[in-house]
DSSP file (Angstrom, degrees, kcal/mol; ACC not computed):
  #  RESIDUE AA STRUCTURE BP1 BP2  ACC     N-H-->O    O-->H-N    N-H-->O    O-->H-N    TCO  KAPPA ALPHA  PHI   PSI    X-CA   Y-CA   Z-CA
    1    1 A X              0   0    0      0, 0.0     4,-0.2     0, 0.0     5,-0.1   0.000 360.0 360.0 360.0  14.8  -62.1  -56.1  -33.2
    2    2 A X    >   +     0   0    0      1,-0.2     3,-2.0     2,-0.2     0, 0.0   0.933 360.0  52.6 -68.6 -24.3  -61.4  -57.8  -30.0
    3    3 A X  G >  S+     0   0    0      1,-0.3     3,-1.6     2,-0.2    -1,-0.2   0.910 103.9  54.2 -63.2 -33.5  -64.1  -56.0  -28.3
    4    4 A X  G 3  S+     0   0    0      1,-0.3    49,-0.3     2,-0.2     3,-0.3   0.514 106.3  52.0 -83.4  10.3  -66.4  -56.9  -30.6
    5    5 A X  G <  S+     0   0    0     -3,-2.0    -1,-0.3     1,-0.2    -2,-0.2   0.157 110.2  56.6-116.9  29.1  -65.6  -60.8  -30.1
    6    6 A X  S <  S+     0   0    0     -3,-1.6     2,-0.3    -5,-0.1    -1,-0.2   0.089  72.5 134.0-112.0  20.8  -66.0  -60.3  -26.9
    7    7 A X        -     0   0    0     -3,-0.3     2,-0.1     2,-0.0     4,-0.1  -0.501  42.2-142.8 -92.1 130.5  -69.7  -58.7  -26.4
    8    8 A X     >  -     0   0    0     -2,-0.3     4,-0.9     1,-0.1    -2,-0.1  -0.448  26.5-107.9 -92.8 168.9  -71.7  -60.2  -23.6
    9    9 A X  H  > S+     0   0    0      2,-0.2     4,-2.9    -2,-0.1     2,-0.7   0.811 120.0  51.5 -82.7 -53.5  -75.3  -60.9  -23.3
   10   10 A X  H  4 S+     0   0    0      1,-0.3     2,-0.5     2,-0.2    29,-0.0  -0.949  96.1  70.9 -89.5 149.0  -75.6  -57.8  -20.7
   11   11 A X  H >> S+     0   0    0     -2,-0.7     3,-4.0    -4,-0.1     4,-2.0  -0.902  95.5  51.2  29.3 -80.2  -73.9  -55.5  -23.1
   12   12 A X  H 3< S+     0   0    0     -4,-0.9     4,-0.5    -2,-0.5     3,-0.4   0.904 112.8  49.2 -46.1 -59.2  -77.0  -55.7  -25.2
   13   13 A X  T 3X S+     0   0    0     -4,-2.9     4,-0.8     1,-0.3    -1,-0.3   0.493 101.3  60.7 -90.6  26.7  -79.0  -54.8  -21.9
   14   14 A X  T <4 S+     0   0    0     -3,-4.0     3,-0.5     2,-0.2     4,-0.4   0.901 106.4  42.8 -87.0 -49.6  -77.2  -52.1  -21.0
   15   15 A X  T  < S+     0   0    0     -4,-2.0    -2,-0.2    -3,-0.4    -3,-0.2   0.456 108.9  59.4 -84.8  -0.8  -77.8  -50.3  -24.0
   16   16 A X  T >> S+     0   0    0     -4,-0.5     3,-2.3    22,-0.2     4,-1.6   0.963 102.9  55.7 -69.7 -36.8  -81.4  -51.3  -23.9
   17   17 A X  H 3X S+     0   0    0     -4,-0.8     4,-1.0    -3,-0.5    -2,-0.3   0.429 112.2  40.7 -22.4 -35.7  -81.3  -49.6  -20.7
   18   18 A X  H 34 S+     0   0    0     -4,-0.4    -1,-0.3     2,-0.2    -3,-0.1   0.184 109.6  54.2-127.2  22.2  -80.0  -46.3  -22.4
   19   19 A X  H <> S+     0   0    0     -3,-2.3     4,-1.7    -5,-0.1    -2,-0.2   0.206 109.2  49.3-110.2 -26.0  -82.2  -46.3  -25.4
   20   20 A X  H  X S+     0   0    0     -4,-1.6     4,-3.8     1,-0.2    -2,-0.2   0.975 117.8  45.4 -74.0 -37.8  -85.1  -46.6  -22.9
   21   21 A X  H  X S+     0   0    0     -4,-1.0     4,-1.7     1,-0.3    -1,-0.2   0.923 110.5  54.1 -41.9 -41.1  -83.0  -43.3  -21.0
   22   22 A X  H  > S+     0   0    0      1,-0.3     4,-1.4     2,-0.2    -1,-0.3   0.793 105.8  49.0 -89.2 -13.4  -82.7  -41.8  -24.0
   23   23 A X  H  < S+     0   0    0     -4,-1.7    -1,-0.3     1,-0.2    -2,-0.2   0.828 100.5  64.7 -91.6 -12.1  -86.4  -41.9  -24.9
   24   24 A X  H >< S+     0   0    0     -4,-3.8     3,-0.5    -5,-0.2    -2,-0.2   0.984 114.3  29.2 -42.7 -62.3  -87.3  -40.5  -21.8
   25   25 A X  H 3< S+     0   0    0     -4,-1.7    -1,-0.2     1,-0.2    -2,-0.2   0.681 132.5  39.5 -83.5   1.0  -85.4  -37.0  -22.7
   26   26 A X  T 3< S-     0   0    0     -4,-1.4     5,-0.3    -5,-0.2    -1,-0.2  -0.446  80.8-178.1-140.8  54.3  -86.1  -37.6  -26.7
   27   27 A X    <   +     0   0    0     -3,-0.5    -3,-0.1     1,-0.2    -4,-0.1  -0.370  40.2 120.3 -80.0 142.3  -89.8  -39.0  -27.0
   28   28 A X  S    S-     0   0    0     -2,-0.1    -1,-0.2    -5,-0.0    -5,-0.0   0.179  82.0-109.0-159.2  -1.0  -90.4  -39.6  -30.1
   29   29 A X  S    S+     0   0    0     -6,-0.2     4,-0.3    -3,-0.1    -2,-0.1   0.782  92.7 105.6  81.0  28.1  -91.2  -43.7  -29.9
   30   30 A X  S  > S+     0   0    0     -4,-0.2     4,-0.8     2,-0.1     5,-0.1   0.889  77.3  37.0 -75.4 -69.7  -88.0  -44.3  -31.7
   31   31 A X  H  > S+     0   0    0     -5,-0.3     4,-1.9     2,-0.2     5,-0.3   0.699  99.4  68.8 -62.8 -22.0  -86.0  -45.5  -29.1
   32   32 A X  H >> S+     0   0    0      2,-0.2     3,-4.1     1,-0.2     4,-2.9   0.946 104.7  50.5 -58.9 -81.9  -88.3  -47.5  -27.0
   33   33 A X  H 3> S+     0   0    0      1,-0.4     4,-0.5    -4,-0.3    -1,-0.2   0.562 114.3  43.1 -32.0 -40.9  -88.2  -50.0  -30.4
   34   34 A X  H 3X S+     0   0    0     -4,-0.8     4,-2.4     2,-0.2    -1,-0.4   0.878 117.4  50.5 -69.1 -45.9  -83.7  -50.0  -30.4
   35   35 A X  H <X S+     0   0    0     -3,-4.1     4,-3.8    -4,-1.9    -2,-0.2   0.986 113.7  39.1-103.9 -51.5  -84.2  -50.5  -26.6
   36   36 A X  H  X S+     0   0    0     -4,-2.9     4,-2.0    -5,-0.3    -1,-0.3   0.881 117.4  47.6 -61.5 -23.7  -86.8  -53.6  -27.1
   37   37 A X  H  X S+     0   0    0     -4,-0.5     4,-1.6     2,-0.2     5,-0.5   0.915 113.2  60.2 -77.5 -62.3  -84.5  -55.3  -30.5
   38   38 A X  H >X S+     0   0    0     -4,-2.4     4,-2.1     1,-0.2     3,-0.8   0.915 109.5  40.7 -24.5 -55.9  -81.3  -54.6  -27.5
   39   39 A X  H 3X S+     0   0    0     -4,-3.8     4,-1.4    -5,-0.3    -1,-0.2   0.866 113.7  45.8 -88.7 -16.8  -83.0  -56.8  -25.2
   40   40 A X  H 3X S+     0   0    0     -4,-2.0     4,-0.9    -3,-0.4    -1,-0.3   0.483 111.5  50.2 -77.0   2.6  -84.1  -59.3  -27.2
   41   41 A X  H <X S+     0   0    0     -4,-1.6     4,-0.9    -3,-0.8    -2,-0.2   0.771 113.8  54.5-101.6 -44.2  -80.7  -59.6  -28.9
   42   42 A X  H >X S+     0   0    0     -4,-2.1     3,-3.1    -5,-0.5     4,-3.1   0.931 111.0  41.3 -32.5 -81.3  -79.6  -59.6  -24.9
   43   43 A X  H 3X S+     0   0    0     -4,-1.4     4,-1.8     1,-0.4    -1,-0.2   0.802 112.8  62.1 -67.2 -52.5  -81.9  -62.6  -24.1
   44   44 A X  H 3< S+     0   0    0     -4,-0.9    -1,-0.4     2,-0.2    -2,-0.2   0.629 105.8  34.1  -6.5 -69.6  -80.7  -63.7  -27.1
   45   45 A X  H X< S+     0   0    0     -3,-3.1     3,-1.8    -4,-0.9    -2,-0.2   0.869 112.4  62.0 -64.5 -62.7  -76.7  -64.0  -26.3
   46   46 A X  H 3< S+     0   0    0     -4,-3.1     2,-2.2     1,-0.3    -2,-0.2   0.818 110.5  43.4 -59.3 -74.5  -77.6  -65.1  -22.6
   47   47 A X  T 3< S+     0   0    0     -4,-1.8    -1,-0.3     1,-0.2     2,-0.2   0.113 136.7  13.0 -36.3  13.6  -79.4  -68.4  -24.6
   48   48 A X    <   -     0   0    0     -2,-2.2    -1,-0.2    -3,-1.8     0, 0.0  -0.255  68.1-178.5 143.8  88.3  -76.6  -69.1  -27.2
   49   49 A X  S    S+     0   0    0     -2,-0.2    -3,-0.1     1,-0.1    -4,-0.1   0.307  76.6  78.7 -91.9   9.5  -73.3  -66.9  -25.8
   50   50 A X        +     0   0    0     -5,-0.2    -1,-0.1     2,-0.1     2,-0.1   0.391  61.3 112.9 -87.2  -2.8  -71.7  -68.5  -29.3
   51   51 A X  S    S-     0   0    0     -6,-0.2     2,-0.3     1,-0.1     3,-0.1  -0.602  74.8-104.7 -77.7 148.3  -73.2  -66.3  -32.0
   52   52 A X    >   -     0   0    0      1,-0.1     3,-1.2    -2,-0.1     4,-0.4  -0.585  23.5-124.8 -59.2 115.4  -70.8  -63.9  -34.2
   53   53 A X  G >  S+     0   0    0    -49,-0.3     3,-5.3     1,-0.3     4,-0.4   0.830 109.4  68.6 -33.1 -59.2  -71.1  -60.2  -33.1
   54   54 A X  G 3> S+     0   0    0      1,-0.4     4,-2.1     2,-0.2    -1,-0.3   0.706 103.0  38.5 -37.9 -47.5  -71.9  -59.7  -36.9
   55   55 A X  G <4 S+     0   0    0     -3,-1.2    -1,-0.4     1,-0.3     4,-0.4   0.431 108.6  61.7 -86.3  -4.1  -75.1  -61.4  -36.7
   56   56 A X  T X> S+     0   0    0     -3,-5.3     4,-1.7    -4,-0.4     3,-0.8   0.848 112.8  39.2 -88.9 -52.1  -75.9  -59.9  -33.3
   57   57 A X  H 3> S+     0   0    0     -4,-0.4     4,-2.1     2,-0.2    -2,-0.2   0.751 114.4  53.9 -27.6 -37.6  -75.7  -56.2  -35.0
   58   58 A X  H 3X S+     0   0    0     -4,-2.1     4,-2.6    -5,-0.3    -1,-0.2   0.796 110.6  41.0 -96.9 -16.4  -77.2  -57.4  -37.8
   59   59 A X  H <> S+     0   0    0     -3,-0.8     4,-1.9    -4,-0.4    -1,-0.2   0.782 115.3  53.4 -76.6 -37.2  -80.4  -58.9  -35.8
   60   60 A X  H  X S+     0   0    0     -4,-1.7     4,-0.5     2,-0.2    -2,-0.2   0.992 109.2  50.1 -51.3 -65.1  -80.5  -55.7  -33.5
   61   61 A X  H >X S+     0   0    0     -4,-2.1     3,-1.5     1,-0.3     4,-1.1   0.883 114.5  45.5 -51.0 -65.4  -80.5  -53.6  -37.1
   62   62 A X  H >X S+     0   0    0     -4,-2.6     4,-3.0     1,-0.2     3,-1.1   0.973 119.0  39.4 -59.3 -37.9  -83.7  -56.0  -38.5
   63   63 A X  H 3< S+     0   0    0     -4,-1.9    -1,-0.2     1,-0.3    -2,-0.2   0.370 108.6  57.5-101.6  20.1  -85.7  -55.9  -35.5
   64   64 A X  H <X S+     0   0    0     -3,-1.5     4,-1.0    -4,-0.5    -1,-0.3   0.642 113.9  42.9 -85.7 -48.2  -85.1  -52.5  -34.8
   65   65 A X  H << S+     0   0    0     -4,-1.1     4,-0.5    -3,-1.1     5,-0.3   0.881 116.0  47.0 -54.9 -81.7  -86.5  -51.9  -38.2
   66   66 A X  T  X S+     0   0    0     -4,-3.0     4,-2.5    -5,-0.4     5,-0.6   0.901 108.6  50.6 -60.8 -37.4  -89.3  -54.2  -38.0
   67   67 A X  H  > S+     0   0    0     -5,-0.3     4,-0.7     2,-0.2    -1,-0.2   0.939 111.5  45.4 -51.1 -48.1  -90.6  -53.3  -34.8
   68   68 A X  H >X S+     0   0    0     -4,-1.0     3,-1.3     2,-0.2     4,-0.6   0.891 113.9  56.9 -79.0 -89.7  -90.7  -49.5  -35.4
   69   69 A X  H >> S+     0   0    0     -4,-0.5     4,-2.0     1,-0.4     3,-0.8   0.373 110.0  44.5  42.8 -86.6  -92.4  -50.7  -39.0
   70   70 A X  H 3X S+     0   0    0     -4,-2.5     4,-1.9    -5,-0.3    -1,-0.4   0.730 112.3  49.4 -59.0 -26.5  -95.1  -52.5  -37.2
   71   71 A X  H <X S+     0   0    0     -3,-1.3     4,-1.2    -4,-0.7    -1,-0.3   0.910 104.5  56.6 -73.3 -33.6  -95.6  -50.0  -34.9
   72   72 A X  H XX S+     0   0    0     -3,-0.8     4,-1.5    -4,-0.6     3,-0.6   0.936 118.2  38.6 -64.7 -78.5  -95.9  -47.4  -37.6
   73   73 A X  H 3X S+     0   0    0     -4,-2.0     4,-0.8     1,-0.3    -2,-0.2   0.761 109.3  54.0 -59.1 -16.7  -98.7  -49.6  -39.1
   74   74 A X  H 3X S+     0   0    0     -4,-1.9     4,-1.3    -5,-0.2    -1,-0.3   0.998 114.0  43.4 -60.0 -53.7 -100.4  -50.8  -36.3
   75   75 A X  H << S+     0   0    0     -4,-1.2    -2,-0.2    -3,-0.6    -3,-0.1   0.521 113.4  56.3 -87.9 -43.4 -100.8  -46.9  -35.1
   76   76 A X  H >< S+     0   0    0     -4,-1.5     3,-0.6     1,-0.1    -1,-0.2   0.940 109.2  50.2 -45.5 -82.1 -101.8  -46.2  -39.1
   77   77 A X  H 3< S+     0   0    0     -4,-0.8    -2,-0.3    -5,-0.4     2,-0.2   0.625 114.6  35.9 -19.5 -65.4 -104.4  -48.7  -38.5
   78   78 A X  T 3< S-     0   0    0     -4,-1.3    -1,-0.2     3,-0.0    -2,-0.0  -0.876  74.1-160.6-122.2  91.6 -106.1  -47.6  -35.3
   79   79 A X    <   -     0   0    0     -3,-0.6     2,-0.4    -2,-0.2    -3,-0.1  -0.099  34.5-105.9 -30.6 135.0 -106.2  -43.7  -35.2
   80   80 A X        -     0   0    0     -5,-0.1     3,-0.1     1,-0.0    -1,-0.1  -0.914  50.4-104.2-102.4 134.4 -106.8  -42.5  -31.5
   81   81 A X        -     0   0    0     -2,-0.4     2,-0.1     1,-0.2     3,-0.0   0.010  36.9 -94.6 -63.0 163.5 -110.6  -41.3  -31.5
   82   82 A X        -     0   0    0      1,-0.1    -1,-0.2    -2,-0.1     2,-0.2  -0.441  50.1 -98.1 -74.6 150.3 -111.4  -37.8  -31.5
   83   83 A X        -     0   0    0      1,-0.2     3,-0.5    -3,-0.1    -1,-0.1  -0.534   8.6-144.4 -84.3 166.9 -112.1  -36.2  -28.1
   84   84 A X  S    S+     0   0    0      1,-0.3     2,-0.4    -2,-0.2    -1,-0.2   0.763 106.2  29.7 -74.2 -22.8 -115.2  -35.7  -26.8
   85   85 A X  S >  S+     0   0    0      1,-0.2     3,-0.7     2,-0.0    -1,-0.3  -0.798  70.2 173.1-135.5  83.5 -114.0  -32.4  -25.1
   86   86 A X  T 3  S+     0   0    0     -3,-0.5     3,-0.4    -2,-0.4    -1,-0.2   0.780  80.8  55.7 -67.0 -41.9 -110.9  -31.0  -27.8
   87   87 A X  T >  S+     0   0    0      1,-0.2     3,-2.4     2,-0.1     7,-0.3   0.464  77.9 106.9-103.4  -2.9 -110.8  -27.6  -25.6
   88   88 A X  T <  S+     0   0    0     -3,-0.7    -1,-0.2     1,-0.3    -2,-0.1   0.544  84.5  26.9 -48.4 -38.4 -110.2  -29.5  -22.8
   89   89 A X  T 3  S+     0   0    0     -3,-0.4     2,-0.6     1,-0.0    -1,-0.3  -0.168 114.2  81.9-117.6  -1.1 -106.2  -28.8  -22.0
   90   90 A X    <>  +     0   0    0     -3,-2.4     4,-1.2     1,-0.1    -4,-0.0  -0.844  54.0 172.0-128.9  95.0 -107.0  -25.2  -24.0
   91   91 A X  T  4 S+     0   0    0     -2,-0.6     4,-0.5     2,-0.2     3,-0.2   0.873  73.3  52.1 -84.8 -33.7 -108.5  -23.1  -21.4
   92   92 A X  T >4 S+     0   0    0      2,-0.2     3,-3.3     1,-0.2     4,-0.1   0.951 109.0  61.9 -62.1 -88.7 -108.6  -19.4  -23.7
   93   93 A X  G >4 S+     0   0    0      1,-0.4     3,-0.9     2,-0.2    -2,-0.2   0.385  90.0  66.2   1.6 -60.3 -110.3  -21.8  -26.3
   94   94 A X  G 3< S+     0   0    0     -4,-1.2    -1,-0.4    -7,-0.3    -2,-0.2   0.727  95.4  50.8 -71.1  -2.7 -112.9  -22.4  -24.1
   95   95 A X  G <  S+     0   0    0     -3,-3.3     2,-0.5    -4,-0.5    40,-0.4   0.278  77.4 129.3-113.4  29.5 -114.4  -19.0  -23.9
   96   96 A X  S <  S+     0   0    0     -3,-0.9    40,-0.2     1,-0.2     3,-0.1  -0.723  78.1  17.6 -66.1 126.2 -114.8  -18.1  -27.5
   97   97 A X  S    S+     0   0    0     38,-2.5    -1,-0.2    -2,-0.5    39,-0.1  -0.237 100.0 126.4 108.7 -31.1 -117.5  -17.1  -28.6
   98   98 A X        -     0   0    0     -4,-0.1    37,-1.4    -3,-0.1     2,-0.4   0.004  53.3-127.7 -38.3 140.8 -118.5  -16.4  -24.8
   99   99 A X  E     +A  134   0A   0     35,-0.2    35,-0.2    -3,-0.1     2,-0.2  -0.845  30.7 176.5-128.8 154.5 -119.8  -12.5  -23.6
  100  100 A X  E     -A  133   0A   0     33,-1.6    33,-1.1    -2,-0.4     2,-0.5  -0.985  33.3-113.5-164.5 138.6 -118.4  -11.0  -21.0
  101  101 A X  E     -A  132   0A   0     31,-0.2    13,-0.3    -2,-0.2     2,-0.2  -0.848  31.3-132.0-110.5 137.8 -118.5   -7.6  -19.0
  102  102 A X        +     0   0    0     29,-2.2    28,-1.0    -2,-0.5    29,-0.2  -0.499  24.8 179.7 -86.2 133.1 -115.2   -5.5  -19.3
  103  103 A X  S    S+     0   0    0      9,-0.5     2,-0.2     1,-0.3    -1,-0.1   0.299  78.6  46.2-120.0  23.2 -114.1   -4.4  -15.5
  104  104 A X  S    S-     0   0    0      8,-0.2    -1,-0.3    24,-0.1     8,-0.2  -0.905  93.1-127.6-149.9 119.6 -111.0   -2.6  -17.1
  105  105 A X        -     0   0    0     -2,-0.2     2,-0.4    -3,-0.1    23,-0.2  -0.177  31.2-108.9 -77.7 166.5 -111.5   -0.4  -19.9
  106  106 A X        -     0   0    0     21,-2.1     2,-0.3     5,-0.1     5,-0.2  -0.893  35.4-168.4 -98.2 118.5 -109.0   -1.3  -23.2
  107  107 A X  B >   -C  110   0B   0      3,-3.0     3,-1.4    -2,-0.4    19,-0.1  -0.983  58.2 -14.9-132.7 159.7 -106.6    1.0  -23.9
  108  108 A X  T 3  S-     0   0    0     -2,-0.3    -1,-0.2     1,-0.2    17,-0.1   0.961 125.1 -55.6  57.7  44.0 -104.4    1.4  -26.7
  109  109 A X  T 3  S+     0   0    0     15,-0.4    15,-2.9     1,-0.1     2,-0.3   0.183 123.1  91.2 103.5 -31.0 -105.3   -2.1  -27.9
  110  110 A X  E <   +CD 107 123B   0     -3,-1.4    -3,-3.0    13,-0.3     2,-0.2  -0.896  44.8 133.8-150.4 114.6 -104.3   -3.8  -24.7
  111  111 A X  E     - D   0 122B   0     11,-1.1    11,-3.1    -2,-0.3     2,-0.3  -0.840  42.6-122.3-146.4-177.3 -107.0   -4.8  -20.9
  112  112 A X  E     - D   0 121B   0      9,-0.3    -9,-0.5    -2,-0.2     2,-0.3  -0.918  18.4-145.9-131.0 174.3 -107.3   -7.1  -19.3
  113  113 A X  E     - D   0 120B   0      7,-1.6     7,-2.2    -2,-0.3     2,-0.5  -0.987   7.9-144.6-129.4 141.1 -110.6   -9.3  -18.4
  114  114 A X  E     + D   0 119B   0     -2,-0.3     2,-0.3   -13,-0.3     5,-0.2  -0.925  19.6 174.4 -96.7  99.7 -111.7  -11.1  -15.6
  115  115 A X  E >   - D   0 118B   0     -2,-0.5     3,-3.9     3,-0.5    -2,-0.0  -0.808  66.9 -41.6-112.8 137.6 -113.6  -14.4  -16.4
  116  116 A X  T 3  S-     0   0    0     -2,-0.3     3,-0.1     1,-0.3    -2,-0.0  -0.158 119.9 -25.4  34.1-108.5 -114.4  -16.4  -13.0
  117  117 A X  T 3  S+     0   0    0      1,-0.1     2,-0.5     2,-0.0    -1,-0.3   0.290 122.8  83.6-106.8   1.6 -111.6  -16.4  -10.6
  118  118 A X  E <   -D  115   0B   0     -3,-3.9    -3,-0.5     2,-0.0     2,-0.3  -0.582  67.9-140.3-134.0 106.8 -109.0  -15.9  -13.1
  119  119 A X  E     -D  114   0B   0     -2,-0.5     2,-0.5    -5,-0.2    -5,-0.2  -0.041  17.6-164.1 -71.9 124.4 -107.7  -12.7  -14.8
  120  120 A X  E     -D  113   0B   0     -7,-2.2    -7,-1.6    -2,-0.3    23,-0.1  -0.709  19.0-128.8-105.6 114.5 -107.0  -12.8  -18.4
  121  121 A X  E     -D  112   0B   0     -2,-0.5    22,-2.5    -9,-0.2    -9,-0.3  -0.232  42.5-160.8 -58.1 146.6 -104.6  -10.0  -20.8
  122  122 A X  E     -De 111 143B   0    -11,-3.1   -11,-1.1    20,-0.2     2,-0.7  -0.909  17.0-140.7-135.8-179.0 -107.0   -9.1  -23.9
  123  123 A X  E     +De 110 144B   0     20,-2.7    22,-2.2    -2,-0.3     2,-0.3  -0.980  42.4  76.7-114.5 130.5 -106.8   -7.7  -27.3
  124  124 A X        -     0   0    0    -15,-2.9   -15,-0.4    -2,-0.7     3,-0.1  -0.788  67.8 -23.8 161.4-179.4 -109.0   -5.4  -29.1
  125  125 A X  S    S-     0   0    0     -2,-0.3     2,-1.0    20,-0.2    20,-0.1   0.179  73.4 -97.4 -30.5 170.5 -110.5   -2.0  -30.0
  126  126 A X        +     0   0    0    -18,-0.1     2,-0.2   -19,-0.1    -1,-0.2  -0.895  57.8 157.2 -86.4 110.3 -110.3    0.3  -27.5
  127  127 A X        -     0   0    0     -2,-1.0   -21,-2.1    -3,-0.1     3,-0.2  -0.991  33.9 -91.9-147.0-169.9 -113.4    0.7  -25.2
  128  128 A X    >   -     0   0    0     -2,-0.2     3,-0.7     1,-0.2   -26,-0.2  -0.094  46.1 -77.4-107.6 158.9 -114.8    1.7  -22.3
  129  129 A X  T 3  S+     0   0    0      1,-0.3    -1,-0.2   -26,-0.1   -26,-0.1  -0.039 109.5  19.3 -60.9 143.2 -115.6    0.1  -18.9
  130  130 A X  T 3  S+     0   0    0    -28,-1.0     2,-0.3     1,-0.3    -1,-0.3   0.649  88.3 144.3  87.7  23.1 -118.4   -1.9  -18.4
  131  131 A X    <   -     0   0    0     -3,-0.7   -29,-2.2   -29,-0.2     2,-0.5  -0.728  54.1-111.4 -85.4 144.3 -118.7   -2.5  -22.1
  132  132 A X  E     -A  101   0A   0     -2,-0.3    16,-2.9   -31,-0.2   -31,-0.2  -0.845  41.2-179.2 -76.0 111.9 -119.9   -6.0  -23.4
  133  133 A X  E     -AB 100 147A   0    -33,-1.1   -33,-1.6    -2,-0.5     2,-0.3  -0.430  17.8-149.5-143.8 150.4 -117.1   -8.1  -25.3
  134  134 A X  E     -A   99   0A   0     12,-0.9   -35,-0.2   -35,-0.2   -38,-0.1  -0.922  21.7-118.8-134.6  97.6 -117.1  -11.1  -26.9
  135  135 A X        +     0   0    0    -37,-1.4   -38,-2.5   -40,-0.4    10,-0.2  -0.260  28.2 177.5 -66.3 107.9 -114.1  -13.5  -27.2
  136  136 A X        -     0   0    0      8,-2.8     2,-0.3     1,-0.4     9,-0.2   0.767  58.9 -61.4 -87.6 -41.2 -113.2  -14.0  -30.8
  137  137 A X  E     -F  144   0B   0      7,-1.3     7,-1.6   -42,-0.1    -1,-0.4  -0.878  55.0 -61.5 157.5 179.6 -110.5  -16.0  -30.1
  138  138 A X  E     -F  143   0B   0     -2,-0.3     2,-0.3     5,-0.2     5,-0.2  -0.371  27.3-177.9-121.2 142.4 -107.0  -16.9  -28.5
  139  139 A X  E >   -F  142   0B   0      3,-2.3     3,-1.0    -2,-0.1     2,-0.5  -0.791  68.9 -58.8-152.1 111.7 -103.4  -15.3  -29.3
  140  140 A X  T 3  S-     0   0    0     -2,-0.3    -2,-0.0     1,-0.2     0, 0.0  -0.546 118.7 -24.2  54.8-101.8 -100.7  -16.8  -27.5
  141  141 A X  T 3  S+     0   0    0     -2,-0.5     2,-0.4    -3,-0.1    -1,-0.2   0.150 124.7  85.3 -94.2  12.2 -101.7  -16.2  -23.7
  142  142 A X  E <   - F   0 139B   0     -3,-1.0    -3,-2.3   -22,-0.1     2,-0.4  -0.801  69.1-141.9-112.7 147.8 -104.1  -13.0  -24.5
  143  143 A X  E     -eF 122 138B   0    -22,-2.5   -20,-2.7    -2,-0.4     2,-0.5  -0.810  18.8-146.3 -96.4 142.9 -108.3  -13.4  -25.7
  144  144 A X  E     -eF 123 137B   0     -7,-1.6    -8,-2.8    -2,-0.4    -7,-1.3  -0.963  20.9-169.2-121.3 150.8 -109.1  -11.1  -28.1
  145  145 A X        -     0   0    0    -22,-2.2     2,-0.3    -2,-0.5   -20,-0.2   0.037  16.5-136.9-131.3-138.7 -112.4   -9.7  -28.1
  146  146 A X        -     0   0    0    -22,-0.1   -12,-0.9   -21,-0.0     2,-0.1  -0.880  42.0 -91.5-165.7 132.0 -115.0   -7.7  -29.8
  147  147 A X  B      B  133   0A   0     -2,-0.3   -14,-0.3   -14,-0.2   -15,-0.0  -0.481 360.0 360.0 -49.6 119.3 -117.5   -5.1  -29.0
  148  148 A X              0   0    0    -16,-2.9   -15,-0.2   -48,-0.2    -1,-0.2   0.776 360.0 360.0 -84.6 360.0 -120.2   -7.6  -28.3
């Protein structure tokens, strides 16, 4: 246990330092909260290098706790509002419901469609070019459509 009667002040902010790393590749708000109880346990030490590891674990451990806690219930609390534009970042999304002239017939299931500048794989009955279609709705990268 000598290491542990030895733990410095920047100890603590090293490892906030790699709780913040580690939420970078693993967000999930977990770590940010360990990384913030680390530096105040840091700030901590540097102000009063005479505290007992124990009790520097054991304040990391509440306020590790308590932070993420409060955080849960702030977040609980105030919902983020709905957006005004939900399709916004779902570009197939937006053109459901949308008509459209096929400028590749469907065969065997399987066309494709060209809506503005950008050509899009589709799904449906088979038919023939220059037929009107109607976008029922999104499956994986492909629209599927409908004799409109």
């Amino acid at each position: 246990m000598i290491f542990l009667d030895s733990i410095e002040f920047w100890y603590w902010w090293v490892a906030a330092i790699l709780f913040i790393g580690i939420e970078v590749f693993a967000p999930g708000v977990v770590f940010l909260w360990m990384s913030l109880a680390a530096a105040i346990v840091g700030f901590w030490i540097f102000a009063d290098p005479t505290v007992d590891w124990r009790y520097q674990f054991i304040v990391f451990a509440v306020l590790s706790l308590s932070t993420a806690l409060a955080w849960r219930l702030y977040r609980n609390q105030r919902p983020v509002p709905e957006s005004d534009q939900p399709n916004l970042n779902r570009r197939g999304n937006q053109y459901v419901g949308r008509t459209f002239t096929l400028a590749e017939a469907i065969v065997n299931g399987q066309g494709k469609l060209k809506v503005d500048d950008t050509i899009w794989k589709i799904e449906g009955p088979d038919l023939a070019l220059g037929t009107q279609v109607r976008v029922t709705g999104v499956v994986g990268t492909a629209l599927s459509v409908e004799q409109a």
